[in-house]
DONU-690001 format. One record per residue (C-alpha): x, y, z; residue number from 1; residue in one letter. Coordinates in nm, 2 decimals. Example, Ala and Ser with C-alpha at 12.3 -4.5 7.8 and 13.67 -1.06 7.14 Angstrom:
east=1.23; north=-0.45; up=0.78; resi=1; resn=a $
east=1.37; north=-0.11; up=0.71; resi=2; resn=s $
//
This chain:
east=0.00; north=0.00; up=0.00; resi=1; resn=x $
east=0.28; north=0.27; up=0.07; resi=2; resn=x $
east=0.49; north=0.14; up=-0.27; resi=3; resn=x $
east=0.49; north=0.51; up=-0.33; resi=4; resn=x $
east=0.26; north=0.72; up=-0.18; resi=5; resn=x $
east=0.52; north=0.99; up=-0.25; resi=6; resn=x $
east=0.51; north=0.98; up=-0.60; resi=7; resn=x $
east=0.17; north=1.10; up=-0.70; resi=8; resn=x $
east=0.25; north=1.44; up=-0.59; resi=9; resn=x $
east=0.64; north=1.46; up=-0.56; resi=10; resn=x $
east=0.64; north=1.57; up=-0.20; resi=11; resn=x $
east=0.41; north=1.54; up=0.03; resi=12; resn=x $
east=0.24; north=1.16; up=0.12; resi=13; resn=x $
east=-0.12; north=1.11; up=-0.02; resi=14; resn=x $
east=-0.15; north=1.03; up=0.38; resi=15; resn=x $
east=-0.53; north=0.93; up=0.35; resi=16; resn=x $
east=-0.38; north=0.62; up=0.12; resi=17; resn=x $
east=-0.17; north=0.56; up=0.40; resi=18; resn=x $
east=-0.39; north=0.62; up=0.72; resi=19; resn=x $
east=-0.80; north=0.61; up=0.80; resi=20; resn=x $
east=-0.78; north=0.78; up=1.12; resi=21; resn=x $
east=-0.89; north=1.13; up=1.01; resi=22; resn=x $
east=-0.71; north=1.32; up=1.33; resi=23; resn=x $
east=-0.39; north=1.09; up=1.25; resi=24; resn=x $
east=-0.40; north=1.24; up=0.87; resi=25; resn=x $
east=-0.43; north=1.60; up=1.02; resi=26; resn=x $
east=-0.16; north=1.52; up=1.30; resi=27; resn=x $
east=0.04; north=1.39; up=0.99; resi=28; resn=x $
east=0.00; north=1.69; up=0.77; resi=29; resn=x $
east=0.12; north=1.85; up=1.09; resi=30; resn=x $
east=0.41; north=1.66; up=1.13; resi=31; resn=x $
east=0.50; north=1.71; up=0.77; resi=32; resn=x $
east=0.46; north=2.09; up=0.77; resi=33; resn=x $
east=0.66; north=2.16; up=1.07; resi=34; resn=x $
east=0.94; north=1.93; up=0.94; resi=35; resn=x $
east=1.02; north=2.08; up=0.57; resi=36; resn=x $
east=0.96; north=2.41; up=0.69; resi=37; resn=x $
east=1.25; north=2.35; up=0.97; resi=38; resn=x $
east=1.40; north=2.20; up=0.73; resi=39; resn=x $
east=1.39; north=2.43; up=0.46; resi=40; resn=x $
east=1.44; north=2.73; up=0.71; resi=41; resn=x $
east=1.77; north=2.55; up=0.79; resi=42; resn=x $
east=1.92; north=2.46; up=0.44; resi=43; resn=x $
east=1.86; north=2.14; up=0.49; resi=44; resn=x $
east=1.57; north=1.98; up=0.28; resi=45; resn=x $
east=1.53; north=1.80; up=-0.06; resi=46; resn=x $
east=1.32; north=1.59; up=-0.21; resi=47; resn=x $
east=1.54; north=1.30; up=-0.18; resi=48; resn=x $
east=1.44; north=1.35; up=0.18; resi=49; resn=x $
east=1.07; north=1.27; up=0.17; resi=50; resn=x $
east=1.05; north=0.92; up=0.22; resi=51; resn=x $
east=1.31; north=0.95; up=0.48; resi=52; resn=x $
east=1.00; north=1.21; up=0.71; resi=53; resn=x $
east=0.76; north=1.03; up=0.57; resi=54; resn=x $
east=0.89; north=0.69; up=0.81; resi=55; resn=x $
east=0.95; north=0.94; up=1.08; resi=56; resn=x $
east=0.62; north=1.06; up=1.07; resi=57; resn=x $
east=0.48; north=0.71; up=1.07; resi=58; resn=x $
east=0.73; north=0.64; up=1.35; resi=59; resn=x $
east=0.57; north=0.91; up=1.54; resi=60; resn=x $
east=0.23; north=0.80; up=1.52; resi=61; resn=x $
east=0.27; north=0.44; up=1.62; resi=62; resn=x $
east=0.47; north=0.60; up=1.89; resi=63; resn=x $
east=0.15; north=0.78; up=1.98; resi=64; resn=x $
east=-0.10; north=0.47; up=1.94; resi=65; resn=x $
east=0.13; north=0.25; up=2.18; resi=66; resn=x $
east=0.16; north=0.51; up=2.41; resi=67; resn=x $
east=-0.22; north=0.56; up=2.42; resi=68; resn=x $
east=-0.25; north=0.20; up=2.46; resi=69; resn=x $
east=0.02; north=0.24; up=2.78; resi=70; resn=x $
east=-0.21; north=0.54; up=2.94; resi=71; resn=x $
east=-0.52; north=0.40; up=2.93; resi=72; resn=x $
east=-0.43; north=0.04; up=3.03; resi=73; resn=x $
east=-0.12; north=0.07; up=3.20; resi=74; resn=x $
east=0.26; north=-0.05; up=3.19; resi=75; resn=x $
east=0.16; north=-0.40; up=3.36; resi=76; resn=x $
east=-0.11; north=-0.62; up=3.17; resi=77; resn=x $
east=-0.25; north=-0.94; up=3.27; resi=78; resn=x $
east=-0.15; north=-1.19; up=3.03; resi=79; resn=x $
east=-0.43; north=-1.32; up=2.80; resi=80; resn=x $
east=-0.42; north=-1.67; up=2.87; resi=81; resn=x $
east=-0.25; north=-1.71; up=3.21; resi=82; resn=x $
east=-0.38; north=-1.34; up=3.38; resi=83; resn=x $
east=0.03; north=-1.35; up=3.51; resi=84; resn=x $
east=0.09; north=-0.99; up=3.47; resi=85; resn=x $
east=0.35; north=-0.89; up=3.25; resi=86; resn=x $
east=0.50; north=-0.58; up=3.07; resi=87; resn=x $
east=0.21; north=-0.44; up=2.84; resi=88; resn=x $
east=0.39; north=-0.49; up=2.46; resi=89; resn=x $
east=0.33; north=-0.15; up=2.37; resi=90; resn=x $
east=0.59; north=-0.06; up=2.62; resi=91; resn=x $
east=0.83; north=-0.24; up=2.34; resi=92; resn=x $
east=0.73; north=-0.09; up=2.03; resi=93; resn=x $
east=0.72; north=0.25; up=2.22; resi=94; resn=x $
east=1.06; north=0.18; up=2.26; resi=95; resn=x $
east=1.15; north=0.05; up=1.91; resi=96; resn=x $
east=0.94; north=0.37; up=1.76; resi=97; resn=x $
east=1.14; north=0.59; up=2.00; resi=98; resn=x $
east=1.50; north=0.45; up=1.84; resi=99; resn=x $
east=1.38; north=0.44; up=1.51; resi=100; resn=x $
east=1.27; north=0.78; up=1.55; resi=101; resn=x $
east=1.57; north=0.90; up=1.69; resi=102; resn=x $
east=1.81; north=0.77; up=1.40; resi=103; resn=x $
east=1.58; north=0.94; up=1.12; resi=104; resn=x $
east=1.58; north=1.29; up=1.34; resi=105; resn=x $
east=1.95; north=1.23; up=1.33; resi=106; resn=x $
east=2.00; north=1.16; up=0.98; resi=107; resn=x $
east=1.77; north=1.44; up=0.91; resi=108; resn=x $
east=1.96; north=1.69; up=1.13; resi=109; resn=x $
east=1.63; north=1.73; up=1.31; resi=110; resn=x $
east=1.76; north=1.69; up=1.66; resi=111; resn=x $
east=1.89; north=1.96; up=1.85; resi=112; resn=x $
east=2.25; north=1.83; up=1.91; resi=113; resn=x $
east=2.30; north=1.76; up=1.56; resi=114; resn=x $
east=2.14; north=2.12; up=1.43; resi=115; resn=x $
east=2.38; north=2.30; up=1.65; resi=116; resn=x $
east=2.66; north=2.14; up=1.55; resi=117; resn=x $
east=2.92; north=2.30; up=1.35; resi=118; resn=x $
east=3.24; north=2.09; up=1.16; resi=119; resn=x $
east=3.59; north=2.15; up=1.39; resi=120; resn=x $
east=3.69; north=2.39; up=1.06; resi=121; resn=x $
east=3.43; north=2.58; up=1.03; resi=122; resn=x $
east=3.43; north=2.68; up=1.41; resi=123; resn=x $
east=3.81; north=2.73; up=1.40; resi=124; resn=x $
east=3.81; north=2.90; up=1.11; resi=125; resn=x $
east=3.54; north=3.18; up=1.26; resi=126; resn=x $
east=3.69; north=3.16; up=1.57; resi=127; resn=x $
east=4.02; north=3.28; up=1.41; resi=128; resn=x $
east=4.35; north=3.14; up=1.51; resi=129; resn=x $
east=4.40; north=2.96; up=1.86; resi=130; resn=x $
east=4.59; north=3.08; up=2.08; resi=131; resn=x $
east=4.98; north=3.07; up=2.06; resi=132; resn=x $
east=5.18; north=2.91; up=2.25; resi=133; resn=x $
east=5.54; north=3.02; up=2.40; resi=134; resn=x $
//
């Protein structure tokens, strides 16, 4: 289903293709707008990017289902067969969304430690010489 969702417009997801949740397609189109507009106010963004916020997006949003799942039923579930209570799942992909998440920001020079951060030569070189030593 998401073979190219990208395609059909040459930026932007055709995110109803993708999701049925109407609030998820507006939180989406959210997510999307804030992104390339950092981007974009940074020097950063491309098309070649898309696919690679499109998956972050996504990433976001199951991030947001699980955690939904965690808040309204709790870290600790009763297993289904045996009721021995165990770590609700969610708790896992929340984790695996969280990683995935945080590669793509990193890649994408989204995160704050990586958007602040300037290569050695470029700071030396506005910095001007160090100092000397006798």
């Amino acid at each position: 289903m998401t073979t190219d969702l990208l395609a059909s417009r040459g930026g932007e997801p055709e995110w109803h293709l993708l999701l049925t949740d109407p609030i998820e397609i507006v939180v989406a189109r959210g997510h999307w707008l804030r992104i390339v507009d950092e981007m974009r106010a940074g020097g950063r963004w491309s098309p070649v990017n898309d696919a690679a916020i499109e998956r972050l997006i996504v990433a976001y949003l199951i991030y947001d289902r699980s955690a939904a799942q965690v808040l309204d039923n709790g870290a600790i579930v009763a297993s289904p067969k045996t009721r021995v209570p165990q770590y609700n799942l969610h708790l896992a992909v929340m984790k695996q969304t969280h990683d995935i998440a945080a590669v793509l920001e990193s890649e994408l020079m989204l995160s704050p430690r990586k958007r602040g951060k300037v290569p050695m030569k470029i700071a030396r070189a506005a910095s001007g010489p160090g100092p000397k030593v006798l």
